[in-house]
C-alpha positions, 0 to 999 in steps of 0.5 A: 374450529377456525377453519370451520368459522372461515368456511362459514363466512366464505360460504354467507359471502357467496350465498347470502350478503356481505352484511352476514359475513360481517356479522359473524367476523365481528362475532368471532373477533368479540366472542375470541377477545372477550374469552382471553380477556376474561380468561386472564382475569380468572386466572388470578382468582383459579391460583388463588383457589389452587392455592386455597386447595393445597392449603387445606390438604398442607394443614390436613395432613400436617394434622394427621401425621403429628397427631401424637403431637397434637395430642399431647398438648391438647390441640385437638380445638385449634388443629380443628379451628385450623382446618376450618379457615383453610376450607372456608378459605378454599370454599370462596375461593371456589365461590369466586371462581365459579361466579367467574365462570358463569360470568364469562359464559354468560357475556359469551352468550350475550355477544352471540345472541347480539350477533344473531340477533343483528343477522336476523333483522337483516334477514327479516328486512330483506325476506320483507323487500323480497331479497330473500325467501323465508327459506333462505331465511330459515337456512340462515337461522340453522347456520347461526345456530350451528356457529355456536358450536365452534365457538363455545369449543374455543372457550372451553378448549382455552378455559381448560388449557389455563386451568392446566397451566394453573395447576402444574405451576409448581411442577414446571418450576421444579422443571426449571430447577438446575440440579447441583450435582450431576454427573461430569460429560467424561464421568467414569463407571465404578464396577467394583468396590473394595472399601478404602476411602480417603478425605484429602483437605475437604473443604465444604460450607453450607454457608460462606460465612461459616464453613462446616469442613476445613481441611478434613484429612482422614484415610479409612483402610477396607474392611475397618471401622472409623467412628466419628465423634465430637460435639453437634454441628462439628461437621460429621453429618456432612461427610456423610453427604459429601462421600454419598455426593448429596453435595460435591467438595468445594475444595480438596477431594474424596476419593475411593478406591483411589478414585475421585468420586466426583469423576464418577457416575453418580449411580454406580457411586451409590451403589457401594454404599449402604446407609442405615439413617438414625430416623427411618423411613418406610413405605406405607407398605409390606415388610416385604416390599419395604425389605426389597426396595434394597433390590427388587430382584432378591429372592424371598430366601434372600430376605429371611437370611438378611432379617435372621442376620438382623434379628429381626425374623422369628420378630417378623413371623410373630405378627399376624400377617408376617412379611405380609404385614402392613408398617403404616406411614413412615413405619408408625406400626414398628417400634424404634427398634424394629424400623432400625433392624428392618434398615439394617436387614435393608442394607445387607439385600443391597450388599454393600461394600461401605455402610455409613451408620447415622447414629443409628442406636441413638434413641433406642433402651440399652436392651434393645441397642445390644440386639442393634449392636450384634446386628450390626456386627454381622453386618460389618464383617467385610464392609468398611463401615463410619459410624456417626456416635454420641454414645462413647460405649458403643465405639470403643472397639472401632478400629479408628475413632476420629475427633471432630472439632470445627471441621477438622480432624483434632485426635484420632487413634483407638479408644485407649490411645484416646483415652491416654492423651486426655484431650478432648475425647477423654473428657467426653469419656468421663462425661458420660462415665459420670452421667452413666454411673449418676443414672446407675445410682439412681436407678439403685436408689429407685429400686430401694425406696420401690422395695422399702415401699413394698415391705411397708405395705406388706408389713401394714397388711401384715399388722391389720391381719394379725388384729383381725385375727387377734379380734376373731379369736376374742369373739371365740373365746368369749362364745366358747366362755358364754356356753361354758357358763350356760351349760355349767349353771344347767349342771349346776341347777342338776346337781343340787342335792348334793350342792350346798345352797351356799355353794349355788351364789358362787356358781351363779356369782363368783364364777360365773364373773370369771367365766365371763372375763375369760379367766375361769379355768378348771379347778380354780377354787379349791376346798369348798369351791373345788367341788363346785368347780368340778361339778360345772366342769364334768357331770357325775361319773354315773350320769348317762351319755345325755348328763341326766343323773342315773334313775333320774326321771 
């Protein structure tokens, strides 16, 4: 670009007149500082729309991800009026920064146009004094007209390179950032691992004014379990970061296999060590992928080994897609337990010699942390494996259980001998011993008023089916008790030559009452009565089948 505006006013100095080629130098000069002034001034107000931008897509996420959150607490209205302040916040940022835009185009043009303008009138003053020909006159005008190019390509080129330099603000910052841990120029290669680590007078702190480990000495041989227990905040997530150099020891050192793990790569460190987190993290991806991130050269045969290692595999093959199936962000479409046995079936592809469980059975149902726990025996057999555990019941067979308190190691020793000193991890024993058998008792308590419940509702629906019954078999009777009296009155009325007149008040009368109470029964009256009550009963033995008397018309 500049070496085409040079030619341009070299070639307007020899063919035409100085006038136009300083017409075009104070037209670059202006059009030049316009452009990075202006340039400046809108870079202020991009940030700010970048800002806005980043904004929006921070609150949209953040929407999407805790939606479970929002949900609970009927926030749906105020994540909504949320994302609608970041968008109209973005959208006059963009305002702004389009209207700056067309701003600086706009002076740009008008410089241009002022420049060209001056160059014509000077051309038109000489074509009318006969210094030039009209064609000269016209050549001039296609020169102007082509210099635009060259300049507009200045302003774009520069406009575009600051908006870069905008938007990768943050990323150059983390370009500056100094990491804390890296290796030493004469760090060493780790190329076997068997498992022995050793603490010797760890000193480490977050913040000056409260150290997190003082002093911790400890020694763990291979092929053991060492369970880290005490109160939140006594220092045993830090181990854990300090034996992985997530952070290096501010005193004292760590070493395995007698060697200093700060005088190591931090690659072939990381290598021996497998971690199985309390919260899992999984890729928005397969299973298969999420298993082979351990090691992206095992074999699908190597995968179905660690998955039935961690029962988890014939889980796996029940799902539509199988290992094909996709988890969702973070793992959201598996369960607790199912992330934990994915993690644990990640840690054996990666094949490790020293396994840090972060609380790894934490928040999961006591059913499904015994599935977790037979995982993670096949998982400890010929690793040496710390464990980070609030839950007592799932260490007691660890082969050294560590005490911390404040950052120093105050008991150590096997869950009995623990137990016998009765200090603190004695007391935490009984703690949960109490909270265990408060929970079993209500649990029992539970059960019981669910059972009484359901026998007092099954004894009420019992009841009313009994008065159901009880009242359809009165309507019975009382129908069978109607028919009775209408058929004994017919027989009745077709005995009556051989019935008294008097006898006929009693059927009609007497009787008939007690038929309609239900309490007539055969042969009630007797003497007189009694044969009355046998002709309502029967009819006459030389009736026919239809009861008509014999000869009877």
């Amino acid at each position: 670009m500049l070496i085409d505006l040079g030619v341009a006013i070299v070639y307007l100095l020899i063919s035409f007149d100085s006038y136009y080629a300083l017409v075009i130098s104070v037209i670059t000069f202006w059009y030049i500082y316009i452009t990075i002034r202006m340039a400046s001034w809108r870079a202020d107000i991009r940030r700010q729309a970048t800002n806005a931008s980043r904004e929006e897509d921070a609150v949209k996420t953040d929407s999407m991800m805790s939606y479970e959150t929002v949900k609970y607490f009927n926030a749906e209205r105020y994540e909504f009026s949320r994302y609608r302040e970041a968008v109209q916040k973005y959208q006059k940022a963009e305002y702004l920064v389009t209207f700056s835009l067309a701003l600086m185009n706009t002076v740009q043009n008008l410089v241009f146009m002022l420049g060209l303008i001056v160059a014509l009138l000077i051309a038109a003053y000489q074509v009318t004094t006969r210094q030039l020909q009209v064609g000269d006159f016209v050549k001039l005008l296609s020169l102007m007209t082509q210099l635009q190019g060259p300049l507009n390509f200045f302003g774009t080129f520069y406009r575009m390179i600051q908006n870069n330099m905008i938007n990768s603000e943050r990323m150059l910052e983390l370009f500056k950032e100094k990491p804390t841990v890296v290796d030493k120029p004469d760090a060493t290669e780790m190329p076997s691992c068997e498992g022995e680590i050793r603490y010797n007078d760890v000193h480490f702190s977050y913040d000056a004014r409260r150290p997190a480990l003082q002093g911790l000495t400890f020694r763990c041989k291979p092929g053991t379990t060492t369970a880290l227990v005490g109160e939140s905040g006594g220092g045993k997530s830090t181990v854990f970061r300090l034996l992985f150099r997530f952070y290096n020891s501010q005193g004292g050192n760590i070493q395995i296999d007698a060697h200093d793990v700060q005088e190591t790569t931090i690659d072939s460190l990381r290598k021996h060590i497998g971690v199985v987190p309390q919260d899992t993290v999984l890729f928005n991806e397969s299973l298969m992928y999420n298993l082979k991130y351990a090691r992206q050269s095992a074999t699908d045969e190597e995968v179905y080994e660690a998955c039935r290692a961690a029962s988890i595999h014939e889980k796996i093959l029940g799902f539509p897609d199988g290992y094909d199936t996709k988890v969702g962000e973070r793992g959201l479409r598996l369960s607790g337990g199912e992330k934990q046995r994915v993690a644990i079936a990640r840690t054996i592809i990666k094949d490790p010699r020293i396994i840090l469980l972060d609380e790894a059975t934490a928040a999961l149902d006591t059913e499904t942390e015994e599935h977790i726990q037979e995982a993670l025996k096949t998982l400890a057999q010929g690793r040496t494996m710390l464990v980070i555990a609030h839950r007592l019941s799932t260490i007691t067979m660890c082969d050294q259980i560590l005490v911390l308190h404040e950052g120093r190691v105050v008991e150590r020793g096997t869950h009995n001998e623990l137990l016998a000193m009765k200090g603190r991890y004695s007391g935490m024993w009984k703690k949960q011993v109490r909270a265990q058998r408060a929970a079993e008792e209500a649990r029992v308590l539970k059960d019981k008023a669910d059972r009484l419940r359901r026998e007092s509702m099954g004894g009420t629906a019992r009841a009313g089916s009994a008065i159901i019954e009880e009242r359809t078999s009165s309507s019975d009777e009382e129908e069978q008790a109607r028919r009775a009296r209408e058929n004994g009155q017919a027989d009745a009325l077709l005995t009556s030559r051989s019935v008294p007149v008097s006898e006929m008040g009693r059927i009609g009368g007497t009787d008939a009452s007690n038929v309609r109470r239900g309490s007539w029964t055969p042969g009630q009256h007797e003497g007189a009565g009694g044969a009355t009550s046998s002709a309502v009963q029967s009819p006459p033995q030389n009736a026919d089948p239809t009861g008509k008397p014999a000869g009877h018309p």
